[in-house]
Structure formats: C-alpha cells, structure tokens
VEXDREN-2710 file (C-alpha; in Angstrom, 1 decimal):
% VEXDREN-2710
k/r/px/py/pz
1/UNK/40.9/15.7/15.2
2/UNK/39.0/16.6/18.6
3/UNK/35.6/18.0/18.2
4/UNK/35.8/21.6/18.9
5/UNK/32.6/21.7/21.1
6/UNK/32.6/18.8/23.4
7/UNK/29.4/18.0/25.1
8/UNK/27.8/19.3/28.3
9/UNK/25.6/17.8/30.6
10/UNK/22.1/19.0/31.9
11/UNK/20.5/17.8/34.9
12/UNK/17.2/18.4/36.1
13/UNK/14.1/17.0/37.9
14/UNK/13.5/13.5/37.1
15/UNK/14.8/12.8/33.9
16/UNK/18.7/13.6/32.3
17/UNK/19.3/15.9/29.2
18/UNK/22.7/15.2/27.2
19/UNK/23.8/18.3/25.0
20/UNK/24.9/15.2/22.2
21/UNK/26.0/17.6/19.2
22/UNK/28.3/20.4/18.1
23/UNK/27.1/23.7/19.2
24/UNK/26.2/24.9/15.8
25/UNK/25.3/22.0/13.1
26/UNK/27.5/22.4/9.8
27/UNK/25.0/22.9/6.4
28/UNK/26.0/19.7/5.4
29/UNK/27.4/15.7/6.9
30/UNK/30.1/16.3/8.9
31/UNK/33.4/14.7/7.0
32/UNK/36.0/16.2/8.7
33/UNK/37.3/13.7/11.6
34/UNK/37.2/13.9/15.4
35/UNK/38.1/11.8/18.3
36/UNK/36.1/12.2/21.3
37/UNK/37.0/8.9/22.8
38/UNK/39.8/9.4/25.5
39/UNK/43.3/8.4/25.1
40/UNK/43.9/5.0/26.5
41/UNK/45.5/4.9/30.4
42/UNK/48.4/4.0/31.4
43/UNK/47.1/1.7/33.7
44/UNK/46.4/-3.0/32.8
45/UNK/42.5/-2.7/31.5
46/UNK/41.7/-6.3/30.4
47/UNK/39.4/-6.8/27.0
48/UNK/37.7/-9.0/25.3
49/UNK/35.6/-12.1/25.8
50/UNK/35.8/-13.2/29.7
51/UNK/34.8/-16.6/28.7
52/UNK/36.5/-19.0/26.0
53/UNK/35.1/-22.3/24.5
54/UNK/37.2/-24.9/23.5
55/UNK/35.8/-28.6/22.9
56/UNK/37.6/-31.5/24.6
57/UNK/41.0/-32.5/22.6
58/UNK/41.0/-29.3/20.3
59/UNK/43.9/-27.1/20.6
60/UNK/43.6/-23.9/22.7
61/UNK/44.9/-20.7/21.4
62/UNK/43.6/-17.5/23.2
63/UNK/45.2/-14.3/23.7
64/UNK/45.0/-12.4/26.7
65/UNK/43.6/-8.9/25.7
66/UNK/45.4/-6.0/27.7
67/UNK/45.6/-2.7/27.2
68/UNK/48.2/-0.6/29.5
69/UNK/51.7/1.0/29.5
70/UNK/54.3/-1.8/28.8
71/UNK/56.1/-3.7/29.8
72/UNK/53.6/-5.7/31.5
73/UNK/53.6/-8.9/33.5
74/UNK/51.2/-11.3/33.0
75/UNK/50.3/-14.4/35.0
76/UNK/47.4/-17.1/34.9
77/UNK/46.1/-19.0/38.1
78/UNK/43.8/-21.5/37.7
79/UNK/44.4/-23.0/34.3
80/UNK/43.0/-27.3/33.8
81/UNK/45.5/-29.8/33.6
82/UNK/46.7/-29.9/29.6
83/UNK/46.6/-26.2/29.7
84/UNK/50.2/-23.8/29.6
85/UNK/50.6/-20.0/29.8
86/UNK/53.2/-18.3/27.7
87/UNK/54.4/-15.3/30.1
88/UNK/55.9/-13.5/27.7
89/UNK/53.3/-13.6/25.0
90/UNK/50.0/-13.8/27.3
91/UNK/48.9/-16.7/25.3
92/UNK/47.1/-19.7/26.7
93/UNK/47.7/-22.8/24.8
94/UNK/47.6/-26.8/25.0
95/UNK/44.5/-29.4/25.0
96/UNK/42.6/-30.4/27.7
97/UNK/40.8/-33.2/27.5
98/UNK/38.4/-33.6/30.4
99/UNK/35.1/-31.9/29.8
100/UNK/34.1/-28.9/32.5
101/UNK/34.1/-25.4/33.0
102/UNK/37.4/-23.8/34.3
103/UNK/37.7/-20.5/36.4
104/UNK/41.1/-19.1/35.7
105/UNK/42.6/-15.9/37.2
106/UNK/44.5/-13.4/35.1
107/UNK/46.5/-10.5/36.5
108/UNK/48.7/-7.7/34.7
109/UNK/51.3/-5.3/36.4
110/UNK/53.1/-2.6/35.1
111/UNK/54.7/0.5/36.5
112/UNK/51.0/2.3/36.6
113/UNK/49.2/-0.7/39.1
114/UNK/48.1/-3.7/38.9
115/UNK/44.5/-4.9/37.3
116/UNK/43.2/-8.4/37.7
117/UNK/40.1/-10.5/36.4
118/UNK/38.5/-14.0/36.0
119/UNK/38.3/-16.3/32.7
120/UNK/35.7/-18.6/32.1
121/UNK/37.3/-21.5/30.3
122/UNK/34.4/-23.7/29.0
123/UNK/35.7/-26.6/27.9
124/UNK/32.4/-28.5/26.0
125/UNK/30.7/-28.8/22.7
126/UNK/30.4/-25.3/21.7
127/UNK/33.0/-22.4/21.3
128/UNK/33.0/-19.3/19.6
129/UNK/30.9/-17.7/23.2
130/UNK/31.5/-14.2/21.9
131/UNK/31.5/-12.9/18.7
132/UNK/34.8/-13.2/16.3
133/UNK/37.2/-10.4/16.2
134/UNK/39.7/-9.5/13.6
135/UNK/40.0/-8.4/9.9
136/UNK/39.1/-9.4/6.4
137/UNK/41.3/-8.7/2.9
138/UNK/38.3/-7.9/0.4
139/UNK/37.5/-4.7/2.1
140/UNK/41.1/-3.5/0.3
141/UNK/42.6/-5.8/-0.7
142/UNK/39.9/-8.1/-3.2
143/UNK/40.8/-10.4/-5.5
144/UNK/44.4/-9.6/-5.2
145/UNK/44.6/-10.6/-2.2
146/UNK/48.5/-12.0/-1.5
147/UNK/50.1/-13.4/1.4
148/UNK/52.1/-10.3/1.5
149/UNK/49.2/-8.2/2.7
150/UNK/48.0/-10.6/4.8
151/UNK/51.1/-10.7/6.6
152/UNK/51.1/-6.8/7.0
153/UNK/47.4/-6.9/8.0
154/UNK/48.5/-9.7/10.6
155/UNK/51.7/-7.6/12.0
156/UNK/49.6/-4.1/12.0
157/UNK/47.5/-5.9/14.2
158/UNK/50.1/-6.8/16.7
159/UNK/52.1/-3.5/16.2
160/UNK/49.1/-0.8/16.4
161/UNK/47.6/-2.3/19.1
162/UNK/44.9/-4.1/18.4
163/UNK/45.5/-7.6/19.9
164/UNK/45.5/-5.7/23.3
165/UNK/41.7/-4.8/22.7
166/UNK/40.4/-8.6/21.7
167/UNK/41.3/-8.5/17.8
168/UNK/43.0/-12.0/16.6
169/UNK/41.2/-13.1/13.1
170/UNK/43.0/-12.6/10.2
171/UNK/40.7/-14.1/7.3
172/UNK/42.1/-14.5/3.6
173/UNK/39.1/-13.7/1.3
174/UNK/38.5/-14.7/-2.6
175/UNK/41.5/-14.4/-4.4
176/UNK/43.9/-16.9/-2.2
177/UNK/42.7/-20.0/-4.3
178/UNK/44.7/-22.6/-7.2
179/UNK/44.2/-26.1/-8.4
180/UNK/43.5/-28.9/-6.0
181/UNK/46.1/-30.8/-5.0
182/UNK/48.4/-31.9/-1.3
183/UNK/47.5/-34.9/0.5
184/UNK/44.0/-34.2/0.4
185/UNK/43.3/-33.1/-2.4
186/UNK/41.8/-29.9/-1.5
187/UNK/42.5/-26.4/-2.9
188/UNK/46.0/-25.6/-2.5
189/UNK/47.3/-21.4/-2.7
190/UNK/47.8/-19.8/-6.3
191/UNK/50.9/-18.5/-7.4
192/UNK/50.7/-15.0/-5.1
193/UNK/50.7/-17.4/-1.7
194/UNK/53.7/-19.8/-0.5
195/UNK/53.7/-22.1/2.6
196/UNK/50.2/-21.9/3.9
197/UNK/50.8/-23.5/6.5
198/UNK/54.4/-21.6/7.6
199/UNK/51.9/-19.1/7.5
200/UNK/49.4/-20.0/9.9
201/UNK/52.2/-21.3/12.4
202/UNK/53.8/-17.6/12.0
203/UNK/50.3/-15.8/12.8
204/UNK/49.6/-18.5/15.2
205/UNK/53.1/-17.2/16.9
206/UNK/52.1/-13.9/17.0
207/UNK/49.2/-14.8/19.0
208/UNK/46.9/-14.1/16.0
209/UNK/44.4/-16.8/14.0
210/UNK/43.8/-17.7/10.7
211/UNK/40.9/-17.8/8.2
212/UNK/40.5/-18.7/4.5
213/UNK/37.4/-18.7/2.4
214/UNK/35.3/-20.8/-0.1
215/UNK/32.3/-21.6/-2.0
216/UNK/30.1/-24.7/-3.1
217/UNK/30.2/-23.1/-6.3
218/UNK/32.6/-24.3/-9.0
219/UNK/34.2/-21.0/-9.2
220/UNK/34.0/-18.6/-6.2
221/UNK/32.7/-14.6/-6.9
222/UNK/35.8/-13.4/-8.4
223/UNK/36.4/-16.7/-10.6
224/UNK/38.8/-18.7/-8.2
225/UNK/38.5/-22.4/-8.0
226/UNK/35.2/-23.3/-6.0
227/UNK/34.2/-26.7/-3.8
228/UNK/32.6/-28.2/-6.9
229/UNK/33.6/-29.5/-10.0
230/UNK/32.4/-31.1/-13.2
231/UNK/35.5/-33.7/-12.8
232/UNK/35.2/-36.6/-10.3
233/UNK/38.8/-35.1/-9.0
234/UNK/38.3/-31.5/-8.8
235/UNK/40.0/-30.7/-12.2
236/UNK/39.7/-26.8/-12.8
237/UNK/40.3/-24.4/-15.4
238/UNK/39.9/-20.9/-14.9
239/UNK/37.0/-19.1/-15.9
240/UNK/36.9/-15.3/-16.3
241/UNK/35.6/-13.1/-13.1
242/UNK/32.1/-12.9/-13.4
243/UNK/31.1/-16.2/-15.5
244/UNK/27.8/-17.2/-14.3
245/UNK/28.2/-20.9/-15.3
246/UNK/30.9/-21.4/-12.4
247/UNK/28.4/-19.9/-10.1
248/UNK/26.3/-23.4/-10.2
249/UNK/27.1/-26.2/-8.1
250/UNK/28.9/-28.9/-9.4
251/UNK/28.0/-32.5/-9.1
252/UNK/31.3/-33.7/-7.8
253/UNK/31.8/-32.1/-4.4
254/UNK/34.7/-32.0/-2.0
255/UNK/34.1/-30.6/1.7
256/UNK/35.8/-32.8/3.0
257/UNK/39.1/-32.9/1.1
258/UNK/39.2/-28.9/1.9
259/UNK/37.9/-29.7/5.6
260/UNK/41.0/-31.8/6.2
261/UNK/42.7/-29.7/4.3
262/UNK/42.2/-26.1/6.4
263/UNK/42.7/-28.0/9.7
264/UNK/46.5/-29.4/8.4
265/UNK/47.4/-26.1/8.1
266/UNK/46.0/-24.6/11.4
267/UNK/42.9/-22.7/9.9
268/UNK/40.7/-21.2/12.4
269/UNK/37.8/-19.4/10.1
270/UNK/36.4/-20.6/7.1
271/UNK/34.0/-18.5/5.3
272/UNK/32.0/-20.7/3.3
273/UNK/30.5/-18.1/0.4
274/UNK/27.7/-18.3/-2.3
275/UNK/23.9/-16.9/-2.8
276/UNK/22.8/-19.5/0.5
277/UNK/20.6/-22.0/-1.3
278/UNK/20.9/-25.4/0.4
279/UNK/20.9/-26.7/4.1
280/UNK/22.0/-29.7/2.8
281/UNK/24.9/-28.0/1.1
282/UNK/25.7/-25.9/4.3
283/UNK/25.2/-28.9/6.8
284/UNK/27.8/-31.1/4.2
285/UNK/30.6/-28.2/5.2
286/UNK/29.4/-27.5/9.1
287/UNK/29.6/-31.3/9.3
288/UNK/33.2/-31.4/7.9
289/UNK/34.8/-29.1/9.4
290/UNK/32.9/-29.8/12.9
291/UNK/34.7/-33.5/12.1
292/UNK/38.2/-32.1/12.3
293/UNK/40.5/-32.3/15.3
294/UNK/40.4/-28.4/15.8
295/UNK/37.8/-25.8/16.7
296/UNK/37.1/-24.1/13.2
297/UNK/34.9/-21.1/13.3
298/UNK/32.3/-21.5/9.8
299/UNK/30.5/-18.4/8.4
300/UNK/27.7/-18.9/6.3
301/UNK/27.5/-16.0/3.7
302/UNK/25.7/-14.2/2.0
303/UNK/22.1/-13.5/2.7
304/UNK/20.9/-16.5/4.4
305/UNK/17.4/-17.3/3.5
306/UNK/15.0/-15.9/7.1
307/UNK/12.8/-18.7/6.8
308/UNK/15.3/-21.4/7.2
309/UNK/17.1/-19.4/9.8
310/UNK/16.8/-21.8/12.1
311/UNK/18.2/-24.6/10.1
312/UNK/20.6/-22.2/9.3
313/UNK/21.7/-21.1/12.9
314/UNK/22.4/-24.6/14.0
315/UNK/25.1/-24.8/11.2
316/UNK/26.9/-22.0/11.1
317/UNK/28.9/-20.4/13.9
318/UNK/28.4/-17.3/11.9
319/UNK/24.9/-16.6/9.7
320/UNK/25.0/-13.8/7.3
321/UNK/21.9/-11.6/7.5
322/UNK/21.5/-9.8/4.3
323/UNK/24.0/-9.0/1.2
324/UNK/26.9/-7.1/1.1
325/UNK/27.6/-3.6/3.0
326/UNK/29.2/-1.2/1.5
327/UNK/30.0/2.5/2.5
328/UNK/27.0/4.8/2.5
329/UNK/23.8/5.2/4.6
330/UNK/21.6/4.3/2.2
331/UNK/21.6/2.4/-1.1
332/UNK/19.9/5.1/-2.6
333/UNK/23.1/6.9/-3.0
334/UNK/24.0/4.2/-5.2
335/UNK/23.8/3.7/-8.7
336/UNK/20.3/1.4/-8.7
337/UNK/21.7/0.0/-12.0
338/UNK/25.5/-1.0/-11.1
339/UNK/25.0/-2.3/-7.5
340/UNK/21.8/-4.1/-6.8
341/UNK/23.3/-6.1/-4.6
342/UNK/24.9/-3.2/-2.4
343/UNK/23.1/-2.2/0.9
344/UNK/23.5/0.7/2.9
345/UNK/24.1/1.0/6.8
346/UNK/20.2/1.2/7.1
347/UNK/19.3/-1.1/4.8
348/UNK/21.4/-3.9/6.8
349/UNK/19.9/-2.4/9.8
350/UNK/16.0/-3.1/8.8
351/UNK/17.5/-6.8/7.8
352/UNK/19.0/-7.4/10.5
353/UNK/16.9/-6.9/13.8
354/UNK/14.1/-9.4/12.3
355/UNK/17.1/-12.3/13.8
356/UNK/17.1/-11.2/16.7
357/UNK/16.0/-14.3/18.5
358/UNK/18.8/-16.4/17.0
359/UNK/21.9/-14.6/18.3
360/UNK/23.4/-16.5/21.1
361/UNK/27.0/-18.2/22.4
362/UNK/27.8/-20.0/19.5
363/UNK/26.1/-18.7/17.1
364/UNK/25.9/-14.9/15.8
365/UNK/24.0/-13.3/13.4
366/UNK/26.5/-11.6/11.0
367/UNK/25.7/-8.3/9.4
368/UNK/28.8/-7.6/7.0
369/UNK/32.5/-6.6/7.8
370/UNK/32.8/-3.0/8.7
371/UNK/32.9/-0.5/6.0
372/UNK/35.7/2.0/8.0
373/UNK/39.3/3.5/6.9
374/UNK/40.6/3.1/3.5
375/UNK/38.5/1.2/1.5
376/UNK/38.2/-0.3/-2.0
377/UNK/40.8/-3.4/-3.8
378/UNK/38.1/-5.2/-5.5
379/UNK/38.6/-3.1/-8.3
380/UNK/42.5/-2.8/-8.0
381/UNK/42.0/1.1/-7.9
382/UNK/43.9/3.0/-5.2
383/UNK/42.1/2.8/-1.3
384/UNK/39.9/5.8/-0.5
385/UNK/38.2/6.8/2.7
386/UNK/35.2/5.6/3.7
387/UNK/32.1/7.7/2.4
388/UNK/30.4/7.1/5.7
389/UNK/29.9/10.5/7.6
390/UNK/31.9/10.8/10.7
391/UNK/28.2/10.2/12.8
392/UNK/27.1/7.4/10.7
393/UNK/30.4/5.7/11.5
394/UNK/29.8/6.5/15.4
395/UNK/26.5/4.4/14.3
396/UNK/27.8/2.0/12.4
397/UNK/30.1/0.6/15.4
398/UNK/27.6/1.5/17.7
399/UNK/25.4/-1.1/16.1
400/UNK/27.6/-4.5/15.8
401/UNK/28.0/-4.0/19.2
402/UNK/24.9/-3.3/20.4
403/UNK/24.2/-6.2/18.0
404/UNK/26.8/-8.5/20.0
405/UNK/27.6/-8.9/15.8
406/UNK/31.7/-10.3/15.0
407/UNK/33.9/-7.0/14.7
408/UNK/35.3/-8.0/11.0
409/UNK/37.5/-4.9/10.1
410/UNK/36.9/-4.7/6.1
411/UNK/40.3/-2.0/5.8
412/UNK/44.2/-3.4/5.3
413/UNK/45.1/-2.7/9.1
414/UNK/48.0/-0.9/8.3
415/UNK/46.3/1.9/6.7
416/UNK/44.5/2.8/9.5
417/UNK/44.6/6.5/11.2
418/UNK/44.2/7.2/14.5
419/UNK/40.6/8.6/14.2
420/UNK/39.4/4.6/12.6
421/UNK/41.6/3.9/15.4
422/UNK/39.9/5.2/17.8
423/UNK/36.4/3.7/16.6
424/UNK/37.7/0.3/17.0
425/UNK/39.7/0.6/20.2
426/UNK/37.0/2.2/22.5
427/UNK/36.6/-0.7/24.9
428/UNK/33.4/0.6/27.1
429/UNK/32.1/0.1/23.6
430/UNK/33.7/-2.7/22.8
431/UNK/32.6/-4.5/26.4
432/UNK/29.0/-4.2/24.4
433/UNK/30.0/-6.5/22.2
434/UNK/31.8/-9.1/24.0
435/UNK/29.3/-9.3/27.0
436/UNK/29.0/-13.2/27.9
437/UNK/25.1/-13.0/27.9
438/UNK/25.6/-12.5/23.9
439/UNK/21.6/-11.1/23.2
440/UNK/20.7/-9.1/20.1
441/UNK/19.9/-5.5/21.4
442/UNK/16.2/-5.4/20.7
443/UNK/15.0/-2.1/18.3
444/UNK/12.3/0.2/19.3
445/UNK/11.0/3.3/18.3
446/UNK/10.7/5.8/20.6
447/UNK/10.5/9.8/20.6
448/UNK/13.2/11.5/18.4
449/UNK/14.5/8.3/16.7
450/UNK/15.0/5.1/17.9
451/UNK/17.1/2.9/20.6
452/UNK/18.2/-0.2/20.8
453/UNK/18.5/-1.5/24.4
454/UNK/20.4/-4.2/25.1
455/UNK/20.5/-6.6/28.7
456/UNK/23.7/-7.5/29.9
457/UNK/25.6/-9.6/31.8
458/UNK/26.4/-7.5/34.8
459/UNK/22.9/-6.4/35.2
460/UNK/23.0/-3.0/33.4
461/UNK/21.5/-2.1/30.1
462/UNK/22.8/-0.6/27.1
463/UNK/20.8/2.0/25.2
464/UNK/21.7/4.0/21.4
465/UNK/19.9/6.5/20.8
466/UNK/19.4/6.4/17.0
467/UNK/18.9/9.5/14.6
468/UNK/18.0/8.0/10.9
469/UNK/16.5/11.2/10.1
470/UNK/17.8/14.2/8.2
471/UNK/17.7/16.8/10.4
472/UNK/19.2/17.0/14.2
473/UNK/16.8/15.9/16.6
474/UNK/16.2/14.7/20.7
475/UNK/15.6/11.4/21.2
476/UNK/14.2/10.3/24.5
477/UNK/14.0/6.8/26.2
478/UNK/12.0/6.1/28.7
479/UNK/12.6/3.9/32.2
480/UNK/9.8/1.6/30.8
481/UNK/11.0/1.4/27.4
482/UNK/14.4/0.5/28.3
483/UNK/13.3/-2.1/31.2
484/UNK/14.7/0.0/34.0
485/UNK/13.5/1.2/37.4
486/UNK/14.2/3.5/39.7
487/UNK/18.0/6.0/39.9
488/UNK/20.6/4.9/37.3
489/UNK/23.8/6.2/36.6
490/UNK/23.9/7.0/33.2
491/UNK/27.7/6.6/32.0
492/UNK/28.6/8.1/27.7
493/UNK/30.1/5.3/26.2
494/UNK/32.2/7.0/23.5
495/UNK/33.1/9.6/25.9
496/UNK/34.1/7.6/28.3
497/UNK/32.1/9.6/30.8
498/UNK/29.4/9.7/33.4
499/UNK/26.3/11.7/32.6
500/UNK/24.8/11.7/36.3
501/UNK/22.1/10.0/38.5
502/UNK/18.8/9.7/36.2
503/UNK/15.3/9.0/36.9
504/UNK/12.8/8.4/34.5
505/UNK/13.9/8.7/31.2
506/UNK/16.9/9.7/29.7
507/UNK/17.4/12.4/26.5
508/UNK/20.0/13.2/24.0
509/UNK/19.6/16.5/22.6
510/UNK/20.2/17.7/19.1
511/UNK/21.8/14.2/18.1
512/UNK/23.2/14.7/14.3
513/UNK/21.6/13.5/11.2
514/UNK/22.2/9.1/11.5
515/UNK/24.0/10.0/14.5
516/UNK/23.8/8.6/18.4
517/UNK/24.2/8.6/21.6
518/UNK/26.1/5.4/23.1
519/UNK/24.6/5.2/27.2
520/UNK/25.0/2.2/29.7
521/UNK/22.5/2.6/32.9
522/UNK/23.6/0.9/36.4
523/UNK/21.1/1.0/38.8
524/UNK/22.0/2.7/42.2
END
C-alpha cells in the first residue's frame, strides 16, 4: 500500500522544486493503492472545527475531536452557564440561553503528553461555522436503505476512528420513508426502520448526529412518499421508482408537520431533495425547520439554479452546486445516453468555483458526497471500488477542502480499507477544510495546470497544484499568484512534511495525470 518511490525534495536559488511523482510513470492510471500519509502519533492532536454555533435555547451536542493513543483524559475550562462536559465521552452538551461568544479551553492527556487548545463557542443566530462532517447511505446503500446499516455506518464511525478526526453526521437518504402519521402528521419510517427516535437518542449517545431526507415532491427520486400530496391529509399510495407524475408538486403541502416532526425525534440534517425550482418552496422548509426548538442543519439539493444563488444561500445551510457526482473524472466516460444527469470530478469542478463568493460560516456551497471506497446500492448490485484513479482521489479530497465544502462520505463506513482511510483521516488536510475563516479557495490557471489557493485563518495560504491534463506535467505557482511575499516554509500536506524555505515561487514536478500537490506556505 506505500508508494514504492516516495518523493524527494530539490532546493535551489529562489524558488523550491518538489519531485511530486513516482520515479517512472506506469503506461496507464495508477489503480493499485498507496498510502503516503503518515501513521497517526501517539500523541492528543485535536480536529475539527475550533469554533461551534449554537443559537440561544437549542440543545448543544458537540464532540471533542481527538486523535491520540488511549486512554485519554479530557477536560473543558471555560464552558457558559447551561453548559456540561461529559468526561468520559468528550461531549459538550446542555442549553445556554444568554447570547455571547464563549472561549472554552480543552485539554487531552495520555501516556504520550499532553495537547491543549481553545473553542470558540458562539452562541447567536447562526451555527453550522464550518462545514458538516459525516456520512450518507445512497452512496451504498440506496433505496434500501435500513436502520440496520445505518446503525453499522453510525458504530464504524465511532469504532474506526473517525469521530476522533471531526466526523459526526449520519444522514438517512431516500428509501427511509412510509405513510404519514404520529402526532404531527408527518412522514413516519417504512417497514425496514423501527423507533426513530430510539434511534437518534442511541446515535446521539454515541456522540454522533442524525439526518433524514425529503422532497417537496409527492414522491421522492426512488418513489418514497414526498412533502406533497394530492389529499388535504397527506394520503399516499406508492408509485413505482421512476414515475414522473410523483415528481410534481402537490397542492397540499406539509413542511411543517415533517418540521415538527424531525425535531421530536432529535434530527440534526435534513436534506430537502428535488430538481430546485422554487425559493418560495425552499424558504416554506428553511422557515420550518428554522422555527423548531433545535439547530437543524438544511441542505438544499440538487443543482440549485446560479442566478438565484443568493436567494438560495440565505436559505439553506447547505446549497447544492450542480447534479450528482459519481465516480469517474469526466462524464465522458459515461454512457451519454444512460446518465445525463451524472457529472464527473471535473465537471463539478468547472460548476463549482463560479460560487465562490457565497461560501461562508453558515452557509456552504455543497458539491456532492464523496465518491471513495466501495460504492454502488442504488441498484441493489454488490459494492465495488471506486473507479476513481488513486491521483484523482488525492484530488478529489484535495478539492472539498480546499473548497471549505461538508466532507459527506457517500461509502457504508464499515467497508472502508485503510487506504480510503487514510484519505479521510489526514488532518493537515483536513485543517483545510475546517479553518474558521470558511472562504472558497479561489481557482487560477497558472503554468503546468492550475491551483487553487486558499487564505486562512492563521495567516498562511493553501495552494493545490492541479494536473487535469493527460500527461505528467510541472505546475508552478508563483509568490504573486498565490498572494505571498517574501521566505515561506513550504510544508506537503499529504505527506505530512516540510518542503523547505521558498522564495519566489514554488514547483511540483512531474505531477500525475488529474493528480496534485497539497502545499501550505507560513511566512518566516
């Protein structure tokens, strides 16, 4: 799994030269995998978001993230009045009422040292201040989805690790849904679900949250009761997967039954899904939910019309970008005919960088769920491996968090082998994404490929170094076209490793075919 040839480094004059590829380039993509991120260290390395939003009177539920040898001990100083720390879980919980923003000190100690550092708990109108991390069940899992697999998703999580790296969504897609009904009358689970809400509370325990999914539709994608109906009370009859008629809006519409609904059971995410058509109809559900006495995350999907995006934006907490990813580069690998609405990786990308100006706390401009590990349950066929070449993948991560996009893992978490591992765990990677400044890594072309460079919050910038070509290639960045002045140190983000002091520009050499090269610059 190691890459035979790791990377050397070449210093000279005024600029750095990074040897970024094997030493001879297969004839073909390279599918075989490698791990060239280092194995984690013994030693407490906090994760995640450093800042936490939470509006007054709306339960608190955040997980410390901390990787390290265990057993640990964990402490909080600091914490508002309302607000309790569970020792042995690292979970901060309660409701505070009194509006503010809250410095609280966290510290970790195990038998390798000791690591300590500060939380910003904003307690105000907005939460959400970095970008959602967790899992999905279409990815594998589809329309048979069951509360079985969501429960092994939810306890992979916990066992393999990655609640210690800032992972805690667990979001139920299409498939979940029956007839309305409960107090509210809002959708209750089919036949393959039981307590919903014994559910939530036993994710909930684990330190993990929640989502669930709908549409304004009268049936949802894969023909599952929708937020519409043709009966004043939400009266349904199944149609077959694929019936166009259910995907119409009905006139008699019921947001706020399912509103009251997801919050009596402890959802955290709702995933609000259908061909976006209608501010009014997204604003109906933002409203809702935004009117129930917990902090519910709402993802508007798919494809979210640009020139409403900023209608759009002040909705959602999450604003799809373009259709739905699946696993290739481009979708002209793809059968034209059969999957018109499939994108590839690029595809998304030349979507995506035109909403740039509209990621912020709060709100994030969401790409897709990843497309890594085994993949496939829409179609109830065994799970295969992603088709993604090992470099694309090393792009495709490299990109949400460049992006600051929400980490979504599209793959049951079980299945996943210690090279997807590795793509998901790398936390100087990770740290891209959950950077408290929250900006959109601006695109630019420059010689070789292109970069994205991305400001954050420490002072430093980001840069990948992008290859979308064909053949192995150097691609350069400049001081100016990064931002930067003057010495930097120039630290590999994948490799976990420091390139040297650079000057000038910086240049990754012989970087593979839709591959790249992951670089932070501090100034010295």
């Amino acid at each position: 799994m190691k890459r035979a040839s790791m990377p050397h480094f070449l210093l000279g004059g005024m600029a750095c030269l990074l040897l970024a590829a094997r030493a001879q380039e297969p004839a073909g993509p390279d599918l075989k995998p490698f791990i060239i991120t280092p194995a984690a260290q013994a030693l407490p390395r906090f994760n995640g978001g450093s800042v936490f939003g939470v509006r007054p009177g709306s339960p608190i539920q955040y997980t410390v993230a901390v990787a390290g040898q265990r057993p640990m001990t964990l402490s909080a100083e600091g914490l508002p009045g309302g607000a309790t720390f569970d020792v042995k879980k690292g979970l901060i919980r309660g409701v505070v009422k009194a509006p503010g923003t809250y410095l609280v000190r966290l510290r970790a100690e195990n038998a390798a040292g000791k690591a300590a550092r500060g939380l910003k708990l904003v307690v105000g109108d907005a939460f959400a201040l970095t970008p959602p991390m967790g899992c999905n069940t279409w990815g594998g899992l589809g329309p048979f989805v069951s509360e079985k697999g969501v429960r092994a998703s939810a306890e992979a999580m916990v066992r393999k690790g990655l609640v210690d790296h800032g992972y805690c969504y667990v979001n139920i897609d299409d498939g979940w849904q029956g007839a309305r009904g409960g107090a509210f009358n809002g959708i209750q689970p089919n036949e393959k679900f039981g307590d919903m809400k014994k559910l939530c509370d036993d994710l909930h325990a684990l330190g993990l949250k929640v989502g669930n999914y709908s549409t304004p539709w009268r049936t949802s994608y894969a023909g599952f009761v929708g937020g519409s109906s043709d009966s004043a009370d939400g009266t349904w009859a199944k149609l077959p997967p694929g019936t166009k008629n259910g995907w119409t809006h009905g006139p008699y519409r019921f947001e706020i039954n399912d509103a009251r609904q997801a919050a009596a059971w402890g959802i955290d995410y709702f995933k609000y899904d259908w061909g976006i058509d209608s501010v009014a109809l997204a604003k109906a559900m933002g409203d809702a939910l935004h009117a129930q006495p917990r902090d519910i995350v709402l993802e508007l999907s798919n494809t979210a019309p640009f020139n409403d995006a900023e209608a759009y934006t002040s909705i959602g907490t999450m604003t799809r970008t373009d259709g739905d990813l699946v696993d290739v580069w481009s979708k002209t690998q793809l059968d034209a005919g059969k999957q018109k609405w499939a994108l590839g990786i690029r595809d998304l990308w030349m979507a995506h960088k035109k909403w740039e100006k509209y990621n912020r706390p709060g709100h994030w401009n969401m790409p897709c769920p990843l497309r890594v590990g085994l993949l496939g349950g829409w179609d109830n066929k065994p799970l295969r491996p992603s088709r993604l070449t090992v470099d694309e993948q090393f792009s495709h991560i490299s990109l949400w968090c460049l992006w600051s996009a929400p980490i979504i893992i599209g793959a049951p978490l079980e299945t996943l082998d210690p090279f997807t591992l590795s793509l998901l765990t790398n936390d100087e990677v990770l740290d891209l994404d959950q950077d408290p400044l929250g900006v959109q890594a601006r695109d630019i072309d420059v010689a070789g490929g292109e970069a994205l460079v991305k400001k954050l919050a420490d002072g430093s910038i980001a840069v990948g170094l992008f290859n979308p070509g064909e053949q192995p290639s150097t691609v350069t960045v400049t001081w100016s076209e990064a931002g930067v002045a003057g010495l930097q140190r120039v630290r590999d983000l994948w490799r976990q490793k420091d390139v040297g002091a650079c000057d000038g520009s910086f240049a990754a050499k012989n970087v593979p075919r839709h591959g790249v090269v992951l670089v932070r610059l501090f100034p010295l």
